[in-house]
One Martini backbone bead per residue (centre of mass of N, CA, C, O) as a GRO file, in nm:
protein
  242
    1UNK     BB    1  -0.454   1.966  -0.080
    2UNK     BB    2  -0.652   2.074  -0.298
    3UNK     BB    3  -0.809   2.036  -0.586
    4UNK     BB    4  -0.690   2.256  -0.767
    5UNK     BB    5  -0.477   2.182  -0.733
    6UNK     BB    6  -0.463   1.876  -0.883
    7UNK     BB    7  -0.595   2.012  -1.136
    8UNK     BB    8  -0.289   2.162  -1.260
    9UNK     BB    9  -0.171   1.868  -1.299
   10UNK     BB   10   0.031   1.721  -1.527
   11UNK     BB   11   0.004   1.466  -1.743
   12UNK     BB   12   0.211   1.173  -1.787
   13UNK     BB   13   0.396   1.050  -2.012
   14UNK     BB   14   0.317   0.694  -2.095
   15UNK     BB   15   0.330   0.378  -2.035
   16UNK     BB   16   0.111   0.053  -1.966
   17UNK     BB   17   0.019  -0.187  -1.873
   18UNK     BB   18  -0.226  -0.382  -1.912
   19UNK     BB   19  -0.545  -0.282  -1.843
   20UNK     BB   20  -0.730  -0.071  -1.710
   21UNK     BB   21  -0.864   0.244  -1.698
   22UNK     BB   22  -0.733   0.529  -1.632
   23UNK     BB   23  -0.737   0.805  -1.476
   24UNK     BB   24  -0.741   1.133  -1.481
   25UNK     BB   25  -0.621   1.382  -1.335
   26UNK     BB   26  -0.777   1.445  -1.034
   27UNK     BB   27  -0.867   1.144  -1.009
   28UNK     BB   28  -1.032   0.894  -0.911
   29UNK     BB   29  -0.986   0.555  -0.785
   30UNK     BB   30  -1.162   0.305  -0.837
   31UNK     BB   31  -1.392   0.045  -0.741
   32UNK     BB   32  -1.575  -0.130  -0.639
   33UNK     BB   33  -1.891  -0.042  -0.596
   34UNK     BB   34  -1.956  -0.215  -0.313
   35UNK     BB   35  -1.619  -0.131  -0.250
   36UNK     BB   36  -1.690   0.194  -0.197
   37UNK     BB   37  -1.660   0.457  -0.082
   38UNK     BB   38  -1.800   0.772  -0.063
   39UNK     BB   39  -1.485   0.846  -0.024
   40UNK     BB   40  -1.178   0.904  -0.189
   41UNK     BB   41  -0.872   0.797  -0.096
   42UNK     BB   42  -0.752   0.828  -0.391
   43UNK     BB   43  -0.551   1.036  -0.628
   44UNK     BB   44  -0.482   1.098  -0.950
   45UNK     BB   45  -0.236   1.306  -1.100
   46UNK     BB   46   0.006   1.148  -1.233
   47UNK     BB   47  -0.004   0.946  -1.458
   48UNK     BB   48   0.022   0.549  -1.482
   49UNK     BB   49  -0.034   0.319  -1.315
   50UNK     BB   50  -0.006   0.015  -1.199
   51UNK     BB   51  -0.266  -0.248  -1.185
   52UNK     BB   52  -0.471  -0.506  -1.031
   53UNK     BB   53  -0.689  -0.622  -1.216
   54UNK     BB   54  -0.997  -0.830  -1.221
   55UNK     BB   55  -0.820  -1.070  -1.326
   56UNK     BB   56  -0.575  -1.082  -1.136
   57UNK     BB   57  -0.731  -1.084  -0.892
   58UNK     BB   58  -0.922  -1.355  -0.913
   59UNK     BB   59  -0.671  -1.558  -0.980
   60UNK     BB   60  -0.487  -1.462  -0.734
   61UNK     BB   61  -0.735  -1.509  -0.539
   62UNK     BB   62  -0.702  -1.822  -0.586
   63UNK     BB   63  -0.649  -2.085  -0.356
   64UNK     BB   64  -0.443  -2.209  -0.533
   65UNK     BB   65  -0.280  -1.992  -0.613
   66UNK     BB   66  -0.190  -1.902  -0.318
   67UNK     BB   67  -0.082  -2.182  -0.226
   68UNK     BB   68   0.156  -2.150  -0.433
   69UNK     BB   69   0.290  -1.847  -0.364
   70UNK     BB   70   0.282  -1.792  -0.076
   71UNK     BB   71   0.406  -1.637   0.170
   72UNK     BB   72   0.545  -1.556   0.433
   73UNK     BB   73   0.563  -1.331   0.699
   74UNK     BB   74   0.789  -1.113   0.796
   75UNK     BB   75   0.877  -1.080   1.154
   76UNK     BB   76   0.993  -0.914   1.362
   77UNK     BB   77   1.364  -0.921   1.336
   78UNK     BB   78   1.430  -0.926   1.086
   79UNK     BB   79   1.666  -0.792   0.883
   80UNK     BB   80   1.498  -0.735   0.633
   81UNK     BB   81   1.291  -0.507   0.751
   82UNK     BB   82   1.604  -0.325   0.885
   83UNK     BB   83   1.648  -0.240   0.595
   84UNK     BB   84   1.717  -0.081   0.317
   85UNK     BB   85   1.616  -0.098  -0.004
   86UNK     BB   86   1.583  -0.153  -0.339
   87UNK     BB   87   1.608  -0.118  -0.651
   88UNK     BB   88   1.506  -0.301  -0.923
   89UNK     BB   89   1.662  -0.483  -1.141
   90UNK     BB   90   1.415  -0.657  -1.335
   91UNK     BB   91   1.256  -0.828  -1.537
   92UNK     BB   92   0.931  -0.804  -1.584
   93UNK     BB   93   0.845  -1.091  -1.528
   94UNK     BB   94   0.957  -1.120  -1.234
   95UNK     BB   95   0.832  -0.845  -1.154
   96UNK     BB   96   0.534  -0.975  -1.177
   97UNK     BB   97   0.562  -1.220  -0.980
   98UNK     BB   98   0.672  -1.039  -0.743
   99UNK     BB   99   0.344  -0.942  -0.720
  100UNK     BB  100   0.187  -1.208  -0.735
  101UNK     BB  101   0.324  -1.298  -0.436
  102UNK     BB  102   0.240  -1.045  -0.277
  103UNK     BB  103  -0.033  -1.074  -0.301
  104UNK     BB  104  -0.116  -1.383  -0.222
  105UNK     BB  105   0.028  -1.281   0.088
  106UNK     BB  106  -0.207  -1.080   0.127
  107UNK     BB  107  -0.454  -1.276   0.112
  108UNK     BB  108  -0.392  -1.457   0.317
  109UNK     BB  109  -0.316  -1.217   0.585
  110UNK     BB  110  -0.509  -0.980   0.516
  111UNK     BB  111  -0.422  -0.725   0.341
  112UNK     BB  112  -0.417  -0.379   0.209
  113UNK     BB  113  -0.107  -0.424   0.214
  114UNK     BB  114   0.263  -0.472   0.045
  115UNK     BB  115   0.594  -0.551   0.134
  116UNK     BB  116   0.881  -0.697  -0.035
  117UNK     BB  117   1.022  -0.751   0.247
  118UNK     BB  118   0.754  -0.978   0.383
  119UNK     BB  119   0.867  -1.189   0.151
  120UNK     BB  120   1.230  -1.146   0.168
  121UNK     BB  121   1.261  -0.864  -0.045
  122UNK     BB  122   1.472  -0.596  -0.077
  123UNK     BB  123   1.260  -0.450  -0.246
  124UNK     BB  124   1.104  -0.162  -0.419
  125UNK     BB  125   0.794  -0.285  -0.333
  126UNK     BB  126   0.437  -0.209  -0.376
  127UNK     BB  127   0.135  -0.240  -0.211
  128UNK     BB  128  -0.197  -0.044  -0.289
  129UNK     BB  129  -0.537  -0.179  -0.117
  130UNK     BB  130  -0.730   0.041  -0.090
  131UNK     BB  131  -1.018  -0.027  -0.217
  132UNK     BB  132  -0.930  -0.205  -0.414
  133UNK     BB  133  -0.664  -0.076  -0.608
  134UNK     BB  134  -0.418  -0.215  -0.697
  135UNK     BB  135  -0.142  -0.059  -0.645
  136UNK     BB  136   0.156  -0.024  -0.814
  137UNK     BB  137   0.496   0.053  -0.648
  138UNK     BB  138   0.803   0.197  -0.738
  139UNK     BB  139   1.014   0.349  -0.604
  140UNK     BB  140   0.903   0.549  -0.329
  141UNK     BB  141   0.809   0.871  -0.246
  142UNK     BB  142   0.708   1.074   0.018
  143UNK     BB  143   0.686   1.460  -0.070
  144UNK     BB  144   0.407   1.477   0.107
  145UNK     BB  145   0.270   1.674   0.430
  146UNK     BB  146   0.064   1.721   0.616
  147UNK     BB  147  -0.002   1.917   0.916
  148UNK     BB  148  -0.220   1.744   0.952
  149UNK     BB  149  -0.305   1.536   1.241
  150UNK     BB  150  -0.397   1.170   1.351
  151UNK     BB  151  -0.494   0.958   1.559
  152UNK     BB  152  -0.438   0.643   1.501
  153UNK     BB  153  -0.471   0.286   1.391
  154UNK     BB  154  -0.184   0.072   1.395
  155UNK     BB  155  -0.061  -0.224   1.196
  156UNK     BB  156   0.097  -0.564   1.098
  157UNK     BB  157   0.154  -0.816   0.951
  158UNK     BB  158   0.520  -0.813   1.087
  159UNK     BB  159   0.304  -0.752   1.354
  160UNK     BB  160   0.159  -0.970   1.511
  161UNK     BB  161  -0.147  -0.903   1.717
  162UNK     BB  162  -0.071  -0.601   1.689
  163UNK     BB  163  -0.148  -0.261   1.796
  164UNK     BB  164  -0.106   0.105   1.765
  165UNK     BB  165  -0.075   0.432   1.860
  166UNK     BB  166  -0.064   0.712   1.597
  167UNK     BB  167   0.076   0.998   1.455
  168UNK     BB  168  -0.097   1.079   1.129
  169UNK     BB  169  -0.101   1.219   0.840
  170UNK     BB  170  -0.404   1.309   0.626
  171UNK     BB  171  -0.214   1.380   0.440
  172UNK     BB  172  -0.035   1.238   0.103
  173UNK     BB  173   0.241   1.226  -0.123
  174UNK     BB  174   0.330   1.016  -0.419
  175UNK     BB  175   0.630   0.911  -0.569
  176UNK     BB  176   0.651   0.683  -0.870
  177UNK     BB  177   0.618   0.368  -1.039
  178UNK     BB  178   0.624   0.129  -1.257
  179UNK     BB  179   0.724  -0.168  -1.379
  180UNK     BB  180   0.864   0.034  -1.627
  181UNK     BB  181   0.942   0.316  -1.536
  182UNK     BB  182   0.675   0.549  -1.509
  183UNK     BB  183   0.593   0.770  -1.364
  184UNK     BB  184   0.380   0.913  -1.070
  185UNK     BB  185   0.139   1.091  -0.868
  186UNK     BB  186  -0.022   1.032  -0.543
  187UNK     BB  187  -0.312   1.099  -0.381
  188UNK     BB  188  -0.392   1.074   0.005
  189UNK     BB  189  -0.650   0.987   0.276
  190UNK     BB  190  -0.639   0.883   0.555
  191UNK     BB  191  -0.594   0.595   0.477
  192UNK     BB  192  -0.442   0.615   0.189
  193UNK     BB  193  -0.189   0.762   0.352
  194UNK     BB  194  -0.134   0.574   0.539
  195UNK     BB  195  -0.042   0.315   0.351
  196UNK     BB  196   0.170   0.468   0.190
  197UNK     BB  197   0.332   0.541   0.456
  198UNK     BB  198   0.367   0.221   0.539
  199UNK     BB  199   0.519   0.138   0.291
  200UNK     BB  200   0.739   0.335   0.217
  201UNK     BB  201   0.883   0.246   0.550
  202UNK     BB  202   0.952  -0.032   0.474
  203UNK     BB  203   1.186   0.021   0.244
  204UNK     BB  204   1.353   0.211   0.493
  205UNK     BB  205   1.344   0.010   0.757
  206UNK     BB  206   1.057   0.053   0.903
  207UNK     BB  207   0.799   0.066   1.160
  208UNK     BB  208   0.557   0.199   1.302
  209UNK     BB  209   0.712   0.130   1.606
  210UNK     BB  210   0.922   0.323   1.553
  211UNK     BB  211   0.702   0.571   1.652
  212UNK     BB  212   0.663   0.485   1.905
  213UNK     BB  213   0.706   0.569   2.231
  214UNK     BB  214   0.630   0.284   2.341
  215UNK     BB  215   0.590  -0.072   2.330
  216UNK     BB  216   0.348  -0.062   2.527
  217UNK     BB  217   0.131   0.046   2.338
  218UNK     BB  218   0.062  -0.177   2.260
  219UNK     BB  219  -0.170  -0.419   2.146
  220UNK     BB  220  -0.428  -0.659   2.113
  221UNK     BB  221  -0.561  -0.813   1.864
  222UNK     BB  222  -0.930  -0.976   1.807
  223UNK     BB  223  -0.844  -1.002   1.491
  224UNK     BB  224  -0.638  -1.239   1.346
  225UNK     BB  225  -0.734  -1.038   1.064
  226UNK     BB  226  -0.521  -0.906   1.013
  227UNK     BB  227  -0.353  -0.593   0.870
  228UNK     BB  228  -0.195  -0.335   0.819
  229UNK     BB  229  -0.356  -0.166   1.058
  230UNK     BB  230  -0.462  -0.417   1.269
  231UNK     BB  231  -0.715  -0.484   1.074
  232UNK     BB  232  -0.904  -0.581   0.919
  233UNK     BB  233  -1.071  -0.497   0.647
  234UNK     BB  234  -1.380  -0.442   0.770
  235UNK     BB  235  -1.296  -0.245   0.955
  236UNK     BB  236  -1.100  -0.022   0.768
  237UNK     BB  237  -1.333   0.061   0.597
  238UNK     BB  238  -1.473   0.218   0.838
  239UNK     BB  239  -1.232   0.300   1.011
  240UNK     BB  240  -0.896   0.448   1.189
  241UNK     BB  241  -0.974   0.597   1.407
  242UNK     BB  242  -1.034   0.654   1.764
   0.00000   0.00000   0.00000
């Protein structure tokens, strides 16, 4: 997807939960300067994605936080994991809980993203934290994936200890909701396009491995601060190809 189609694409009106100000369609979602990349790996298209600011990422992310709401990460062979999640329908109040527990127990884990079902919620509710962009996605579906793709390392939070080698389109494209329930439409290319992809197939009950050649391909990661990617956060921030 070009740059030209991004900007001919009309945002979308609605609510937005109160938080940071969104970029206007077709512009980058910015992080913080220091871990800003070079080139930014997300694009909001449509409408107002629910951010997790940052105060609420400061609150969230300190460690009395964390000790009191992270759950457990759920490990391949869970039946959570292993099958298709629901689309939720919780008080505003609940689901703001259940994204604060979803966060708590990504930093706990390391992991630049966190599917509801990896902390044993059935449902489709996920965090895409690609640049510490902090964006909250209710029932998403990749719509679009480039036909160029490349040879990338992915691990998961949920195969704890290893990665492995699989074939990621470099971009891809993503619709899904706000914790109040208004559509938006976000595009992502390298890693951006990979977390979008690896959460999103976490809802349909996929897991990375379920796409590799054989589980023999697996390798063992040597950081055990591994991510959604197989590898630390700076790691991750640094390169995703082999």
């Amino acid at each position: 997807m070009s740059a030209a189609e991004r900007d001919n694409l009309v945002p979308a009106e609605g609510d937005v939960a109160p938080g940071p100000a969104t970029p206007g369609p077709g512009e980058p979602l910015s992080a913080e300067e220091d871990s800003q990349p070079e080139e930014p790996r997300l694009h909001l298209l449509k409408g107002k994605p629910w951010l997790i600011d940052p105060g609420r990422r400061a609150k969230w992310s300190e460690p009395e936080f964390v000790a009191a709401h992270a759950l457990d990460i759920r490990q391949v062979g869970d039946p959570v994991l292993h099958a298709p999640a629901k689309k939720p329908r919780l008080p505003l109040k609940e689901l703001e809980l259940l994204v604060a527990r979803m966060f708590a127990s990504m930093v706990k884990a390391h992991g630049i993203g966190i599917a509801a079902p990896q902390i044993g919620v059935p449902l489709r509710v996920a965090i895409i934290d690609v640049d510490a962009m902090g964006i909250v996605v209710v029932n998403p579906v990749i719509d679009w994936v480039s036909s160029e793709v490349e040879e990338t390392s992915e691990g998961c939070l949920s195969v704890r200890g290893l990665y492995g080698m699989l074939e990621r389109p470099l971009e891809a494209r993503l619709v899904g909701e706000d914790i109040r329930g208004s559509r938006f439409t976000l595009y992502g290319d390298d890693l951006g396009a990979q977390c979008m992809i690896h959460e999103t197939q976490h809802l349909d009950g996929v897991l990375y491995i379920d796409k590799l050649k054989s589980r023999q391909d697996l390798r063992p990661v040597e950081d055990e601060r591994q991510s959604v990617s197989g590898h630390s956060r700076a790691e991750m921030e640094g390169a995703t190809s082999a």
